[in-house]
N, C-alpha and C positions, 0 to 999 in steps of 0.2 A: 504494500500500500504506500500511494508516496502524497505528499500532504503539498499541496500547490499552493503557490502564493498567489493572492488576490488585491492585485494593481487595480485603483480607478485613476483613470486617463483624464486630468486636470484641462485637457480639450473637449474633450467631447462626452465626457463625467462615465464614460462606458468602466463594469467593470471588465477586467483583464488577468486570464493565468500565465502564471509566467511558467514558462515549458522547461524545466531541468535538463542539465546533460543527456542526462541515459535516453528522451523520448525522444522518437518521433513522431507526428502528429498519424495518425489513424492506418498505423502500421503497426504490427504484432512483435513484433522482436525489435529489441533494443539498438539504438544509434551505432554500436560495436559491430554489432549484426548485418547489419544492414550496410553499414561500410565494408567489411570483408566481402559480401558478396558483390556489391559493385567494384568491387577492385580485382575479383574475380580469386580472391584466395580464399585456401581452402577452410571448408565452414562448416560446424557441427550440427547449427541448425540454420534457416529451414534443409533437409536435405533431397527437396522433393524439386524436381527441375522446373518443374512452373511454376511455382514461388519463386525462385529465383529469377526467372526471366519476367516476372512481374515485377519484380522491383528493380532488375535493371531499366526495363522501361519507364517504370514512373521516375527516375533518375535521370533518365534521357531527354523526359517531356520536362521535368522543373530544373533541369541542371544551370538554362541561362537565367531564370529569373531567379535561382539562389545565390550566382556570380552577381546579377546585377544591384540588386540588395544589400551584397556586401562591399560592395565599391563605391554605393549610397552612406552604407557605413562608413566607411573607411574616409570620404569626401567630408560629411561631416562633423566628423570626431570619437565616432561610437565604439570605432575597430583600430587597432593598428596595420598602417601600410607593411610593415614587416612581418606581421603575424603571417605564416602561410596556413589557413582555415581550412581545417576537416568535415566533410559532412555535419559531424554534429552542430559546428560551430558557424554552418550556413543555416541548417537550419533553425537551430535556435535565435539568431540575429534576425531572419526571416519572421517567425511566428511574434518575438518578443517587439518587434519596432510595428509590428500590425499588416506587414504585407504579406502574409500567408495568404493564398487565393486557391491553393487546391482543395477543390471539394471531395469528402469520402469517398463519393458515388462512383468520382474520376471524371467531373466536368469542371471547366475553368469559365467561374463564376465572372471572373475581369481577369486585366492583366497588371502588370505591375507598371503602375504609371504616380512615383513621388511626387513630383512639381507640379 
């Protein structure tokens, strides 16, 4: 069980959790997990081939707009330019700054548009 903190957004008064290391948002296996298999090393779980190629895909489909998010961070002030960012740490910059836009379902509700 893991105990999520509850941010309100002093913009737009919404409350907000904030996403710890280990998650990914509406994905079964933890950030570790889910990076070994997009890096294509070997993994204890899932060990079923279509889970795997299901999350390389959703990887494939969010990969520029977690790039592009983190160089929003990075531009103004949230990331460092030197940190080089692991999945976990694209997605959590992602979810926690509010541009998370993939839906459970797997449709993409908007796109990621800051300015």
């Amino acid at each position: 069980m893991y105990r999520l903190r509850r941010l309100r957004c002093q913009n737009c008064l919404k409350l907000h959790l904030e996403l710890p290391d280990v998650l990914v948002p509406y994905k079964r296996y933890e950030a570790k997990v889910v990076e070994t298999v997009i890096a294509g090393g070997p993994v204890q779980v899932p060990n079923d081939e279509r889970t795997i190629g299901k999350i390389r895909r959703w990887y494939k489909a969010i990969k520029a707009q977690l790039a592009g998010v983190w160089n929003w961070c990075v531009l103004y002030g949230f990331a460092s330019p030197k940190q080089e960012p692991k999945l976990a740490d694209l997605v959590r910059a992602t979810v926690n700054s509010g541009f998370w836009s993939y839906h459970p379902n797997g449709r993409y509700p908007y796109t990621f548009n800051p300015l």
